[in-house]
KOLLUM-532425 format. One line per 2 residues: number of its first residue (from 1); their letters; for each residue z, x, y of N, C-alpha, C. Coordinates in steps of 0.001 Angstrom, whole numbers, plus 524288, in hexadecimal, padded with zeros to 5 digits. Each point is the difference from the previous one (the first is absolute). Example, Ala and Ser with C-alpha at 12.3 -4.5 7.8 and 13.67 -1.06 7.14 Angstrom:
# KOLLUM-532425
1 = AS = 81E78,83386,7E9C6,80000,7FC86,804A6,80000,80384,804B0  7FD30,7FEA2,8041A,8003C,80334,804A6,802DA,7FCFE,80442 .
END
This chain:
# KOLLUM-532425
1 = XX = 80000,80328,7FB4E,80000,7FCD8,804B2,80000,80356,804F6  7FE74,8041F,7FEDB,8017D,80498,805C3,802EB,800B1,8021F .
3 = XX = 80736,7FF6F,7FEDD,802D6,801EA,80071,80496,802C7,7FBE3  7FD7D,801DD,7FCCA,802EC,804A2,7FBBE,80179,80368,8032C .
5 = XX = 7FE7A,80325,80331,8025E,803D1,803A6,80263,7FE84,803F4  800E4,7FB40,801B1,802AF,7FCBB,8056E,805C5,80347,7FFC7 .
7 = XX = 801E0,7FE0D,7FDA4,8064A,80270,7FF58,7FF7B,8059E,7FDC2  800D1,8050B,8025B,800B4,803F8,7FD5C,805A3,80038,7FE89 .
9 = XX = 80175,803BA,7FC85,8044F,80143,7FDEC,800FD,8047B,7FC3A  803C3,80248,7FDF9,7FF79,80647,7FC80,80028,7FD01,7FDB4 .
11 = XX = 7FF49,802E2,7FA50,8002B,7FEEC,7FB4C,80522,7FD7A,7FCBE  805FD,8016D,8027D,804AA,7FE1C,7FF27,8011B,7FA38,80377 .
13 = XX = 7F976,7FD5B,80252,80171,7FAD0,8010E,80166,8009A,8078C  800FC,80397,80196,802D4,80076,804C4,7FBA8,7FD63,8024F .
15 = XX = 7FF70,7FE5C,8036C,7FD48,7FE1E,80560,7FEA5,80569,80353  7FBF3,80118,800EC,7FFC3,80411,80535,80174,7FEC0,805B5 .
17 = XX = 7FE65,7F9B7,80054,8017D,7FF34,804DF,80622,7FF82,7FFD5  8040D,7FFFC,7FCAF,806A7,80048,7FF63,801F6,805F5,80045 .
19 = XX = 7FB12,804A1,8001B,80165,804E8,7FF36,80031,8022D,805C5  8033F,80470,8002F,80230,80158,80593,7F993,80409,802AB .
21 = XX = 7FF47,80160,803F8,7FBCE,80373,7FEFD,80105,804E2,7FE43  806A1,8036D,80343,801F6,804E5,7FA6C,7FD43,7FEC9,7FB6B .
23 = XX = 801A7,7FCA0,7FDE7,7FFE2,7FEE3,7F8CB,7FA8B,80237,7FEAC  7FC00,7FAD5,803FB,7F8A0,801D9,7FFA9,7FE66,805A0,7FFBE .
25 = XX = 803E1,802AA,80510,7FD9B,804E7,801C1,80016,80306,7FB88  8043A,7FEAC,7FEBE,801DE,80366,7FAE6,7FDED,7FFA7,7FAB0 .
27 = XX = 7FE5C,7FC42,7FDDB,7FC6A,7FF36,7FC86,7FAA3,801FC,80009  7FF7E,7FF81,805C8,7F9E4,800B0,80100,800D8,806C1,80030 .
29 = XX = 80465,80229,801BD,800D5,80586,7FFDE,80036,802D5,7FA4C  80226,7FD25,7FCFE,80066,80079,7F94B,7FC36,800CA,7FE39 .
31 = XX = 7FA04,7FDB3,80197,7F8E6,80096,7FF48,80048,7FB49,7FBDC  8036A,7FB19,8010B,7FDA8,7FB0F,7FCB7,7FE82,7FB84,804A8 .
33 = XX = 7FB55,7FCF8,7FD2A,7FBF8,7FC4A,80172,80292,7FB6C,7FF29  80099,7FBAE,80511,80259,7FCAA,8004E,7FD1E,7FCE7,803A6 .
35 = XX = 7FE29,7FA00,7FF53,7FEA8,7FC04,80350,80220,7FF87,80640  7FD26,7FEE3,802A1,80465,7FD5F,80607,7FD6F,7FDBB,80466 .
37 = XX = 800D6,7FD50,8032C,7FD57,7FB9B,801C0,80154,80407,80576  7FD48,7FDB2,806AC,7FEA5,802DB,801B1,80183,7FB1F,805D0 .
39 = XX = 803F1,7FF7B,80351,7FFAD,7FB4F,80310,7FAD1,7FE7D,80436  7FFE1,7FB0C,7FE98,7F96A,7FC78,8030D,7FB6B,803D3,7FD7C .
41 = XX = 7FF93,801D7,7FA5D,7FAC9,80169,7FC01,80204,7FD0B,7FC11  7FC44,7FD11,7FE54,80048,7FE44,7FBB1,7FF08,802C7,7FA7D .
43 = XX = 80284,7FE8A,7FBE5,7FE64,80441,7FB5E,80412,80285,7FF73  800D8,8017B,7F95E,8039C,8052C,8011C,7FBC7,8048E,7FC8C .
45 = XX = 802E7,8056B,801AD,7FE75,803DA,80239,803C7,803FA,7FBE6  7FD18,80461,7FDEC,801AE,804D1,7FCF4,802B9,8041E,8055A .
47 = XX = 804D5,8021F,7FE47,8021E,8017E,802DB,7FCBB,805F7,80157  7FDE3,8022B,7FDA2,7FC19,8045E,7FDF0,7FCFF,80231,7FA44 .
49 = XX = 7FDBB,802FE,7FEBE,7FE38,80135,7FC24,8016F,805DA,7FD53  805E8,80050,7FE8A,8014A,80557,7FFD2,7FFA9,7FFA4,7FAFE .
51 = XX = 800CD,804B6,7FDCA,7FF01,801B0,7FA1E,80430,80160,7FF02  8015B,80184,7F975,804B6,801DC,7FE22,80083,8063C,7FEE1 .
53 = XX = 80036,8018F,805C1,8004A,805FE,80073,7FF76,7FFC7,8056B  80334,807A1,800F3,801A8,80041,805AF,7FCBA,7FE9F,80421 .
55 = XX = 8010B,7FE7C,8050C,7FE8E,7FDD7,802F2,7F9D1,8055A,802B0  80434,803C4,7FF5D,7FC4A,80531,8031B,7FB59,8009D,7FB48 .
57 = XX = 7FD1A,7FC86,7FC27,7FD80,8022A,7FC33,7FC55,7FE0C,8022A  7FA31,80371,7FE67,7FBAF,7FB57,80016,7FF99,7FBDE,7FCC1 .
59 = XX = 801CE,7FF82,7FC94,7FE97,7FA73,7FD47,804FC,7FC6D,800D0  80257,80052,806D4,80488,7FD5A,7FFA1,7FF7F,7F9AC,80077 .
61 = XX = 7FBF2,7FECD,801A5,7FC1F,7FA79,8011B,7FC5E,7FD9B,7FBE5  80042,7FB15,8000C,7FB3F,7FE9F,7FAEC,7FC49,800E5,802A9 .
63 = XX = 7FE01,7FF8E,80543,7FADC,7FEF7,80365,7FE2B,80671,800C3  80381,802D6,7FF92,7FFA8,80682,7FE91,7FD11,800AB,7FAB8 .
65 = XX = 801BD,7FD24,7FB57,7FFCC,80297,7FB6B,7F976,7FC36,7FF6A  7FEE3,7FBCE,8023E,7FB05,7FC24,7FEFA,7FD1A,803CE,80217 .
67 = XX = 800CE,80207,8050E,7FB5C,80428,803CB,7FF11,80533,7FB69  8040E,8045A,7FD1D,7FEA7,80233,8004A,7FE4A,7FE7D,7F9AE .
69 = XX = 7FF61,7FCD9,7FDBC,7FEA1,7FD96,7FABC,7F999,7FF84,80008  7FF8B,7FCC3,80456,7FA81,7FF25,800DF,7FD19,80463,80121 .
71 = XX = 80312,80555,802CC,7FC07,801EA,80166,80050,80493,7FA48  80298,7FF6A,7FC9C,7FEFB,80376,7F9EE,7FB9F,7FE86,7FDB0 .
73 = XX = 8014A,7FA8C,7FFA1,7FB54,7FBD4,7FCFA,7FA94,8017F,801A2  8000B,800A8,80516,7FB0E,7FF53,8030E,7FE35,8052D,7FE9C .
75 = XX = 7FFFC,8050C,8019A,8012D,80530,8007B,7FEF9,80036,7F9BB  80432,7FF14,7FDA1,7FD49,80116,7F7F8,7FBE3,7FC11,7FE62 .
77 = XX = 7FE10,7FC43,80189,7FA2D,7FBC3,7FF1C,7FC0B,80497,80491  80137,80043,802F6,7FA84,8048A,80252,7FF9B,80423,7FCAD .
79 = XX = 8043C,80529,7FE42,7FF0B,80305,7FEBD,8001A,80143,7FB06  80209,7FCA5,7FCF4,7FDEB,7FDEC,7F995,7FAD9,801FC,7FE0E .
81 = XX = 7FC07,7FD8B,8017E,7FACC,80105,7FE73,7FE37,80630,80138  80372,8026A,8027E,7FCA4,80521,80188,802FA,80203,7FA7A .
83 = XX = 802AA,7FE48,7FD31,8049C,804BF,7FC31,7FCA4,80110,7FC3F  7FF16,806A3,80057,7FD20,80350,7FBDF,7F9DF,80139,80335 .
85 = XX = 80064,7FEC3,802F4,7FC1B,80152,80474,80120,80605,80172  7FA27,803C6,7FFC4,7FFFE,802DD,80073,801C8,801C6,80733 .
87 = XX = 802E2,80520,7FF8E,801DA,80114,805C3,7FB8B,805F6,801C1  7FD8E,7FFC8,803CE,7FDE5,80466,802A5,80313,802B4,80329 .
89 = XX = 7FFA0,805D7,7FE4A,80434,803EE,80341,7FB53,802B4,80211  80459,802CF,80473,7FD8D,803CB,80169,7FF20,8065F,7FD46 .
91 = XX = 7FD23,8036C,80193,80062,8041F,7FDBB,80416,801EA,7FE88  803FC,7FED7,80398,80693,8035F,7FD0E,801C5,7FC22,7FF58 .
93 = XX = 7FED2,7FCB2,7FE20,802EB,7FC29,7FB62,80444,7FB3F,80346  7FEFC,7FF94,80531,80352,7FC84,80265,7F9F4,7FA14,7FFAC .
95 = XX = 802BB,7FC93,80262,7FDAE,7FBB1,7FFF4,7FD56,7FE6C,802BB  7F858,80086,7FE6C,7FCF0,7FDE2,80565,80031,7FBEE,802FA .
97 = XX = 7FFEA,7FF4F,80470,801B0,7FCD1,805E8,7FC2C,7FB92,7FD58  7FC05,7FFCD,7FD3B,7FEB5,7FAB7,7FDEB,80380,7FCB7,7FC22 .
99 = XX = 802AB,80311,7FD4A,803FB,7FF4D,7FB93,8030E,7FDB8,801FA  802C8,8037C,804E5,80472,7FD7B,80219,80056,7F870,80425 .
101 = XX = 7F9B3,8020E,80183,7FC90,7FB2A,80427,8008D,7FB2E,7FAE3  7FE52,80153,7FC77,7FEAC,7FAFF,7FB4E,804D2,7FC99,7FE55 .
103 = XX = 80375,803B9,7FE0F,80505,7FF98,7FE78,80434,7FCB2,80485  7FF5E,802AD,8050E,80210,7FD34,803CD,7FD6E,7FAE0,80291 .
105 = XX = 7FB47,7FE46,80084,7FE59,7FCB9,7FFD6,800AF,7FB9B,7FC05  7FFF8,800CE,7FA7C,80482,7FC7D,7FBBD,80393,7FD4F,800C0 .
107 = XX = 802A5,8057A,8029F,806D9,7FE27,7FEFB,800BA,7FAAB,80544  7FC53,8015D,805AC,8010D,7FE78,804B7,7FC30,7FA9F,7FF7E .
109 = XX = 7FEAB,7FEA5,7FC14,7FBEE,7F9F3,7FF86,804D3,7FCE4,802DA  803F4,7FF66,7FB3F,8021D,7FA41,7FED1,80393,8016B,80531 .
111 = XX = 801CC,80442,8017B,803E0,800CB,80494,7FE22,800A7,80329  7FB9A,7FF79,800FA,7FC39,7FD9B,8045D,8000B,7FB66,8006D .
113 = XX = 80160,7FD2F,7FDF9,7FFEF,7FA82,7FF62,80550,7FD18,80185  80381,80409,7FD61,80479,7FD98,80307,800C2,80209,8060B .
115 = XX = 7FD2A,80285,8006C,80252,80095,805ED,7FBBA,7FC3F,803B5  7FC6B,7FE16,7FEEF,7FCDF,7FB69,8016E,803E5,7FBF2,7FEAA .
117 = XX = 80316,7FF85,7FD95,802D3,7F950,7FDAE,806F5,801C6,80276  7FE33,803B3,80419,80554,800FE,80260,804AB,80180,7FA80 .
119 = XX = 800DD,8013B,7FAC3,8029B,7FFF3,7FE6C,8036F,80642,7FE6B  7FD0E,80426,803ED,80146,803A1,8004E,80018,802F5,804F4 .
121 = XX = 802A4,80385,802B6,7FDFE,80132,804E8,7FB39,803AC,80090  80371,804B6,7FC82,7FBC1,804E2,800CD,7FFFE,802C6,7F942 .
123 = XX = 7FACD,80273,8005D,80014,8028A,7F893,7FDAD,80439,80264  8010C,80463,7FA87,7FC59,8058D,8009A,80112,800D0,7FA37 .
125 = XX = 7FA21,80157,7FE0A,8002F,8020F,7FC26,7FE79,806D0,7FEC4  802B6,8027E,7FD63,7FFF1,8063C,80088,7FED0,8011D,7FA36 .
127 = XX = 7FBDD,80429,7FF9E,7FEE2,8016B,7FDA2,80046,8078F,7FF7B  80440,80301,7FCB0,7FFDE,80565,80123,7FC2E,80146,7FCB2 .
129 = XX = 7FCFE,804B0,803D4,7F8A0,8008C,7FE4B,8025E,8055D,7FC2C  804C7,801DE,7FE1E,8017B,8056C,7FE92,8009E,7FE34,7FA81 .
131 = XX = 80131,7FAD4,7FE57,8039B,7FF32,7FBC2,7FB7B,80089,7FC00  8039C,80434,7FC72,7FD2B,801A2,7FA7A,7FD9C,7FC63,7FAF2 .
133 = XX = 7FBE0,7FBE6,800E2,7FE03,7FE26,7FE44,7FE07,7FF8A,7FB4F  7FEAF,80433,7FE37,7FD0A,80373,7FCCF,803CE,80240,7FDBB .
135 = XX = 80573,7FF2F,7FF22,802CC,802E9,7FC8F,8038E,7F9F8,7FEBF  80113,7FBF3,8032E,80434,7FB21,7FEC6,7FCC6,7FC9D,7FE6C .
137 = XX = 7FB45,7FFF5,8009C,7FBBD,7FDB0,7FED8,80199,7F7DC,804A6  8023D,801EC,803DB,80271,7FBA0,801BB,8014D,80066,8055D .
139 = XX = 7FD69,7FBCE,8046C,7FDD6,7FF8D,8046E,80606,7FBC0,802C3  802CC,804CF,80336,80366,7FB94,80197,7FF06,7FEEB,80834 .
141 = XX = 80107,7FAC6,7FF91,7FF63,7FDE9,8058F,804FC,7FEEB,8007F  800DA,80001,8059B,80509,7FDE3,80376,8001F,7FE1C,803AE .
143 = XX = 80063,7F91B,7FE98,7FFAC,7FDAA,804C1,80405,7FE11,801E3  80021,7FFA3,806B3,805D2,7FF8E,802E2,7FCAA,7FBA6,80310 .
145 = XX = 80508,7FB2D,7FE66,7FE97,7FB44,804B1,80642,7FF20,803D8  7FBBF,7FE90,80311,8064F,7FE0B,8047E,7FED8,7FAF2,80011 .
147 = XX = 80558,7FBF1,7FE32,7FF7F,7FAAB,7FE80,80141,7FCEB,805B3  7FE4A,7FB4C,7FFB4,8017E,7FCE2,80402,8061A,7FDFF,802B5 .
149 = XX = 801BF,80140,804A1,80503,80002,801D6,801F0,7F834,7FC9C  80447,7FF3F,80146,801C0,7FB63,7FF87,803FD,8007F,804A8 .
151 = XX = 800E8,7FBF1,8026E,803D1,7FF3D,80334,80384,7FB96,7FE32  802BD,8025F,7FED3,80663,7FE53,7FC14,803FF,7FD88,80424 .
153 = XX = 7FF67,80373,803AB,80293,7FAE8,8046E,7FD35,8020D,80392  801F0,7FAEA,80442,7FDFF,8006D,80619,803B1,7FF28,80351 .
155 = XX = 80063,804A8,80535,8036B,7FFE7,80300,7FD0A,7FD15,80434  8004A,7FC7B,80454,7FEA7,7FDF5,804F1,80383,7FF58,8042E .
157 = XX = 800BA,8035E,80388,8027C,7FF68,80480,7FE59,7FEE2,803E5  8035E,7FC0B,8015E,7FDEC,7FA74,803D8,803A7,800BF,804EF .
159 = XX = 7FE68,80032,803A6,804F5,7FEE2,80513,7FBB0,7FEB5,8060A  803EA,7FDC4,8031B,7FE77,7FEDA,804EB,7FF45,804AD,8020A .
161 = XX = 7FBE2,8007E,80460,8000E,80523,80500,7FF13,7FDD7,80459  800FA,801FB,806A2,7FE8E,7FE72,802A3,7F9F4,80068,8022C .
163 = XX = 7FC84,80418,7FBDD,7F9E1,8000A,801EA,7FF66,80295,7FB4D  7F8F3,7FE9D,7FFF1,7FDBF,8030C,7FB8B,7FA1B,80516,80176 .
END
């Protein structure tokens, strides 16, 4: 009937709206997910999306762990098909700038894509042209994304002046 979530409450039955906000802060400080209504918005509302691990981690967020999930998925479906693909070196055995151009172009499809769908800020993919190829028989990339901020709260300070 569209109101299963009307009344939030923990799991021991409590009411959120009967809980002190200490109590909230503190739960919500603990990194557990709890319902709560929001005064004149309708709906209730996830208090955040933290994970079960420290706060300072990257995977301390589910919306952290979805971003950097997608961009594995994406990143191993591009560069899948190249595996066992022959690599061109250079004369001393480092990795020709086409090798490295091909390879990085792969990896940067699908994370090209997220940064068109806003779901990432910034990516770089690195490729070291030194690494002994020809002896590990195995081509490693390293890609570094910077994920999208969240604003977890908002401060607004409001006051009268006599001019602007």
């Amino acid at each position: 009937n569209g109101r299963e979530c009307d009344t939030p409450a923990l799991g021991n039955g409590d009411l959120i709206k009967d809980l002190s906000v200490n109590l909230l802060t503190l739960i919500n400080n603990y990194r557990y997910i709890f319902l709560r209504k929001f005064v004149d918005l309708a709906g209730s509302y996830w208090n955040d999306d933290h994970t079960a691990i420290t706060q300072s981690s990257d995977y301390a967020y589910i919306s952290g762990n979805r971003t950097i999930d997608k961009a594995i998925r994406g990143v191993y479906s591009s560069v899948l098909p190249a595996l066992n693909s022959p690599l061109q070196l250079n004369s001393d055995g480092t990795l020709a700038d086409t090798t490295i151009a091909y390879f990085t172009s792969l990896a940067q499809v699908n994370l090209f894509e997220m940064l068109r769908n806003r779901e990432i800020s910034a990516q770089a993919v690195t490729i070291d042209p030194t690494q002994n190829v020809l002896s590990t028989n195995t081509l490693e990339i390293a890609i570094s994304i910077v994920p999208i901020g969240v604003a977890r709260n908002i401060v607004v300070k409001i006051g009268f002046t006599t001019s602007i």
